[in-house]
C-alpha positions as CSV (number, residue, x, y, z in Angstrom):
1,X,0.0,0.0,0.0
2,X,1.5,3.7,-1.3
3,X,1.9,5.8,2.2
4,X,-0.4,8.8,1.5
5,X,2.1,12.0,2.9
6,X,1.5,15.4,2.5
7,X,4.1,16.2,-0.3
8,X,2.5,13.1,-2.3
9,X,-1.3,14.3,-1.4
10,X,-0.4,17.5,-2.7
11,X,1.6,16.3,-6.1
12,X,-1.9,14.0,-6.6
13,X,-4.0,17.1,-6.1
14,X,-1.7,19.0,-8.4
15,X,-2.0,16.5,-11.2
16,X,-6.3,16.6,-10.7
17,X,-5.9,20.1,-11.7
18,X,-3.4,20.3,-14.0
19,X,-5.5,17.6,-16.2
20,X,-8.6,19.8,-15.5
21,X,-6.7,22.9,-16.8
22,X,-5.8,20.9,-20.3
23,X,-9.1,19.7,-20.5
24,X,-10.3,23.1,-20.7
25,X,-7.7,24.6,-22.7
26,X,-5.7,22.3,-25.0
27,X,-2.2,24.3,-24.9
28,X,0.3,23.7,-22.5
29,X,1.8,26.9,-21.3
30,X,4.9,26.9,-18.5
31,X,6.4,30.0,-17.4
32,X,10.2,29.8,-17.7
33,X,13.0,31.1,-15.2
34,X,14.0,34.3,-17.5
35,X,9.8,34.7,-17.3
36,X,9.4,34.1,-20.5
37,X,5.9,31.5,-21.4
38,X,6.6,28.6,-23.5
39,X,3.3,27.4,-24.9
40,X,2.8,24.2,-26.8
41,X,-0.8,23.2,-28.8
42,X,0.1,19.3,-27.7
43,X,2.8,17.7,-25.7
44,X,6.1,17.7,-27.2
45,X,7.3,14.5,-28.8
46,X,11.3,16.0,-30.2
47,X,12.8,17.7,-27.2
48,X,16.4,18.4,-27.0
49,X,18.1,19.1,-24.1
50,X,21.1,21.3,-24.2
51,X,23.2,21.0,-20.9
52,X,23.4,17.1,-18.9
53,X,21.2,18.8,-16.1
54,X,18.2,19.2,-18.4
55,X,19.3,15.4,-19.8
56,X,18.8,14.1,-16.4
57,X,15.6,16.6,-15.6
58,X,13.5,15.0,-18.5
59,X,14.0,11.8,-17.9
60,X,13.3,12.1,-14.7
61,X,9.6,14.1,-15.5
62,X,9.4,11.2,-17.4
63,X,9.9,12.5,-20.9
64,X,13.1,10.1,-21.5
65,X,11.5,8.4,-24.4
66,X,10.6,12.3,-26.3
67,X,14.3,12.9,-26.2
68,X,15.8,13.1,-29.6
69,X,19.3,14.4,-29.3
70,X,21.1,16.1,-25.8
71,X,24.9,17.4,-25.4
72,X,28.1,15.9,-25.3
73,X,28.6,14.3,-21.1
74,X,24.7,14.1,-21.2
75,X,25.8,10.5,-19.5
76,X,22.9,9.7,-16.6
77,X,20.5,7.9,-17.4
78,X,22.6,4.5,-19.0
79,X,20.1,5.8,-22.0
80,X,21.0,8.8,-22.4
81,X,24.3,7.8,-23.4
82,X,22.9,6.6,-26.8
83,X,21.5,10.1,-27.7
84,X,22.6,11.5,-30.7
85,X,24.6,14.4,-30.0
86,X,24.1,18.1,-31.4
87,X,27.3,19.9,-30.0
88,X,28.5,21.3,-25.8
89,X,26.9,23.4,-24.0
90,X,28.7,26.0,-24.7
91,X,28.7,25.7,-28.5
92,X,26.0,23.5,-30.8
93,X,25.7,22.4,-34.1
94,X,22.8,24.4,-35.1
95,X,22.9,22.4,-38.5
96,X,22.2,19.1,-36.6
97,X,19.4,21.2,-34.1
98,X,17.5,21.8,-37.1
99,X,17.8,18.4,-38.5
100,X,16.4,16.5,-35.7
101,X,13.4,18.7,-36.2
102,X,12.4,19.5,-32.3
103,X,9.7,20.7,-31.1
104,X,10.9,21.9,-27.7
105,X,14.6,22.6,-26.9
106,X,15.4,22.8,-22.8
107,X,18.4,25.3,-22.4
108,X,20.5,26.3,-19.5
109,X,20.4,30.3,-18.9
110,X,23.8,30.5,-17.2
111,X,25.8,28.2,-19.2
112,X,24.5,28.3,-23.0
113,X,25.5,30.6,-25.6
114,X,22.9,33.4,-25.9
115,X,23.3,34.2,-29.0
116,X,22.7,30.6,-30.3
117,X,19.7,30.4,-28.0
118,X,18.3,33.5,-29.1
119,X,18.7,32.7,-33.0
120,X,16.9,29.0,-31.9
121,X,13.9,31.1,-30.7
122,X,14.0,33.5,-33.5
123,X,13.8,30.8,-36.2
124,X,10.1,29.4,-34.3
125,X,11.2,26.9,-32.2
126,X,9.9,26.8,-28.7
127,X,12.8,27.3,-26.3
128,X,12.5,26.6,-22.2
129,X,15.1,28.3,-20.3
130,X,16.3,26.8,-17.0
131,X,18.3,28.5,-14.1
132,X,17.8,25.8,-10.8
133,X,19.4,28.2,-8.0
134,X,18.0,26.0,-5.1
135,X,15.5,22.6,-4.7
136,X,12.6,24.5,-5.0
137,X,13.4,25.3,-8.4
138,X,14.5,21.8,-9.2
139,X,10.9,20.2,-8.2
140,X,9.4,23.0,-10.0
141,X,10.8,22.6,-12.8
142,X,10.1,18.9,-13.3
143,X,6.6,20.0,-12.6
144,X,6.9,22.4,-15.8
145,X,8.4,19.9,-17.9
146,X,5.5,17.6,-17.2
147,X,3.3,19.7,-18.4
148,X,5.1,20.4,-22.0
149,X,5.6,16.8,-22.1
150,X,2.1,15.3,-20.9
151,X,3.6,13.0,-18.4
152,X,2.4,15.4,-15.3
153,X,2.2,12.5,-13.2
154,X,5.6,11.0,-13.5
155,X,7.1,14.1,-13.0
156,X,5.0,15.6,-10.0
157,X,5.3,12.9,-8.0
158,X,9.4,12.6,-8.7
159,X,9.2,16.1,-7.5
160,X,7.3,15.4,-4.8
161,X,9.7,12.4,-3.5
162,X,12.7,14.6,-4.2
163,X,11.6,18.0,-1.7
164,X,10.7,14.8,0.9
165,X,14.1,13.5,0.8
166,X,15.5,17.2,1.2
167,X,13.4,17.9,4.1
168,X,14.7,14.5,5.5
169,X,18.1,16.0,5.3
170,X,16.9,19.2,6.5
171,X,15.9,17.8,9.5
172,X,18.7,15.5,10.3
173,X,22.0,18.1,10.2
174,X,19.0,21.3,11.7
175,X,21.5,21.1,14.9
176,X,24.7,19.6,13.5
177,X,27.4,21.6,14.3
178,X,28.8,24.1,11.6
179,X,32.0,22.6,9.3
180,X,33.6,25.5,7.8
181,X,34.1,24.1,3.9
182,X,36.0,25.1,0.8
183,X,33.9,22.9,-2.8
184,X,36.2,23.6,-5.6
185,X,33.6,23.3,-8.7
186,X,36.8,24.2,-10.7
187,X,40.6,24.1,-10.9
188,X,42.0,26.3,-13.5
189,X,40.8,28.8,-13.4
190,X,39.6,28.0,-9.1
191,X,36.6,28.2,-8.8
192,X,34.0,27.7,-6.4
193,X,30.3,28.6,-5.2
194,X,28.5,30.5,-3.7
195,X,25.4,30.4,-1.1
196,X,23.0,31.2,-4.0
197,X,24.4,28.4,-5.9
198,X,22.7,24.7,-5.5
199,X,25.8,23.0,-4.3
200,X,25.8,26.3,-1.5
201,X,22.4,25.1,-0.6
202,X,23.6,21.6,-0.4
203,X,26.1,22.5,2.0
204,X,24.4,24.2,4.5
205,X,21.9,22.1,4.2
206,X,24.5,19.3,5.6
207,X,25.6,22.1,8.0
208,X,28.7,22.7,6.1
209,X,30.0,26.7,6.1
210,X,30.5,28.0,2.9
211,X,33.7,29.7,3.1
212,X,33.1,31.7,0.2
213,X,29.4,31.6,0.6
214,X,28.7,35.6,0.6
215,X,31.0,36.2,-2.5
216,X,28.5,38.0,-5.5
217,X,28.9,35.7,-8.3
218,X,27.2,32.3,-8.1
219,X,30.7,30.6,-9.5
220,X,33.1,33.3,-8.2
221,X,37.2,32.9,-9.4
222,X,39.5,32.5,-6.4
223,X,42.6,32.4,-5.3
224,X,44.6,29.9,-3.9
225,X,45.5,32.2,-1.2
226,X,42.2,33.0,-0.4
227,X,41.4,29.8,0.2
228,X,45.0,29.3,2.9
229,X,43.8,32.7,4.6
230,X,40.1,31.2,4.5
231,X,41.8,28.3,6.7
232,X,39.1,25.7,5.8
233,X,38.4,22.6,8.1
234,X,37.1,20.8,5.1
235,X,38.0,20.5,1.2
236,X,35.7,19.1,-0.9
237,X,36.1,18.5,-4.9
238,X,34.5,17.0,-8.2
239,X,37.2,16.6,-10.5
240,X,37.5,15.9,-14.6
241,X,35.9,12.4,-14.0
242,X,33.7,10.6,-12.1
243,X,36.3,8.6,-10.3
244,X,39.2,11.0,-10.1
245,X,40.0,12.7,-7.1
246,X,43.4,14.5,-8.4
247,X,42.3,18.0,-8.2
248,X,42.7,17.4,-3.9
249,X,45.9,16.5,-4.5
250,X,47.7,20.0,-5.0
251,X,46.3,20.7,-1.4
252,X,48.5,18.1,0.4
253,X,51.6,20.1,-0.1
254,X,50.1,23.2,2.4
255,X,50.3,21.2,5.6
256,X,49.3,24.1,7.6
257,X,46.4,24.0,6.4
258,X,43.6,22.7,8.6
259,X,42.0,20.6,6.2
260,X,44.8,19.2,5.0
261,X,46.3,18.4,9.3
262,X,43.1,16.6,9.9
263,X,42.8,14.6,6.4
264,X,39.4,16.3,5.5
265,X,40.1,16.4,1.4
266,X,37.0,14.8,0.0
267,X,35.7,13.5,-3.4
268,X,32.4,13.5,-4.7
269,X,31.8,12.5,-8.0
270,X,30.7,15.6,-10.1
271,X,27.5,14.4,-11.8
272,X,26.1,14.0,-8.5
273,X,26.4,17.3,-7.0
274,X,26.9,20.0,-9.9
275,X,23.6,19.3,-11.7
276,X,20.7,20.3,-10.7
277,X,18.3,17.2,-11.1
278,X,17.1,14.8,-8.4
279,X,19.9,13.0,-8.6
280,X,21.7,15.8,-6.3
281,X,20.1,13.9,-3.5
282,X,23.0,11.4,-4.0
283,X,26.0,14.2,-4.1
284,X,24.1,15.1,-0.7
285,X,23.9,11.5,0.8
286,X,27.6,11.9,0.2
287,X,28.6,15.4,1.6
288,X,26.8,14.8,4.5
289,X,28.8,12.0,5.3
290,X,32.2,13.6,4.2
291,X,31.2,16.6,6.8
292,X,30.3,13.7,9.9
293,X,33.9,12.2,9.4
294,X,35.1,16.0,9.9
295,X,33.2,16.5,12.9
296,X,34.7,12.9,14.0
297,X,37.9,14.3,13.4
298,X,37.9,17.2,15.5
């Protein structure tokens, strides 16, 4: 028997009234985050997705199967990997856009070029623009892309599951002492992120202390001796793969450095915790642990 909770009572109630809404009016219209509506006469059946986040988001609103072609590392799930491929995300081939003929393209506002976007929407074809800053806007926009891909259920009650599982969290580390934290996102040039940032609400949401949380830019360049005058008690980096920890390496040689006395340089696999889809919730499962073996430490 499916435990009735409140998240799941109100992604059922949701669904109700979205189906009531396209009953009455057969478009599908979503509000973007640059507030921009995307309207669609029937559900789309070509999307492309242009960053791995929005890869991951679709198939999760359960829109996998309306995917016709997604960027290079777009990796998660196993098939996605077989997508044909129409460029990065920071450069496409417009000539292979146009030839796989979509009917929705999903881009990422902070990381795709504008002026390909732009020329995407000016030749007709409907363009959703994503900007996740926090989990909110994760759940909310799965509950968007369900509605311009008619699988509303799927993808309200994935949304649903994921804001439980981060109020699980939530509730776990609410007391947990504080673990002043350096996440490299980047190594050359260093960069990091901010509190604004998903992966800053993922640390202080495992009661980590970003030490670069109030900078102004969500993916602000550092310094290396920013972060030795920061003095953090925890490092914590992605890396160029999946399995390679090498950008903690260059730390080891400072060994006045706190993090670095008490063995707190930490790994987590990028994919998991620098895009913004439900499967953060396993970059989290993994912080949070990193940041109890620090407090163990101490």
């Amino acid at each position: 028997m499916v435990r009735l909770t409140p998240a799941l009572v109100t992604t059922f109630v949701a669904a109700l009234i979205t189906a009531a809404a396209a009953h009455a009016n057969p478009k599908r219209c979503v509000v973007d985050d640059i507030e921009h509506t995307v309207c669609l006469s029937q559900p789309a059946q070509r999307i492309i997705a242009l960053s791995p986040g929005a890869t991951e988001l679709l198939f999760a609103a359960g829109a996998g199967n309306q995917v016709v072609a997604a960027v290079t590392y777009s990796d998660h799930p196993e098939a996605a990997k077989a997508l044909p491929r129409i460029g990065s995300y920071n450069r496409f081939d417009m000539e292979a856009i146009l030839a796989a003929r979509p009917d929705l393209i999903i881009a990422w506002k902070e990381g795709n070029p504008r002026e390909q976007v732009l020329q995407l929407r000016e030749l007709g074809i409907p363009v959703y623009h994503g900007d996740q800053r926090d989990f909110k806007d994760i759940a909310t926009t799965l509950n968007r892309l369900g509605v311009l891909a008619g699988t509303e259920m799927q993808a309200n009650t994935r949304a649903a599951h994921f804001l439980e599982a981060i109020e699980h969290y939530r509730q776990r580390y609410s007391k947990a002492a504080k673990v002043p934290t350096f996440y490299q996102v980047w190594i050359n040039p260093l960069m990091t992120a901010n509190n604004q940032h998903f992966i800053g609400h993922a640390l202080a949401l495992c009661g980590g202390e970003n030490i670069f949380g109030e900078l102004p830019r969500l993916t602000p360049r550092i310094s290396e001796e920013a972060v030795l005058s920061a003095n953090p008690e925890v490092i914590i980096a992605g890396g160029m793969g999946e399995d390679d920890p090498s950008w903690l390496e260059p730390w080891r040689t400072y060994r006045n450095l706190l993090a670095v006395q008490r063995n707190n340089l930490f790994f987590v696999p990028p994919s998991t915790l620098q895009r913004p889809s439900p499967r953060l919730l396993d970059g989290i499962e993994q912080l949070c642990a990193h940041l109890d073996t620090a407090r163990g430490r101490r």
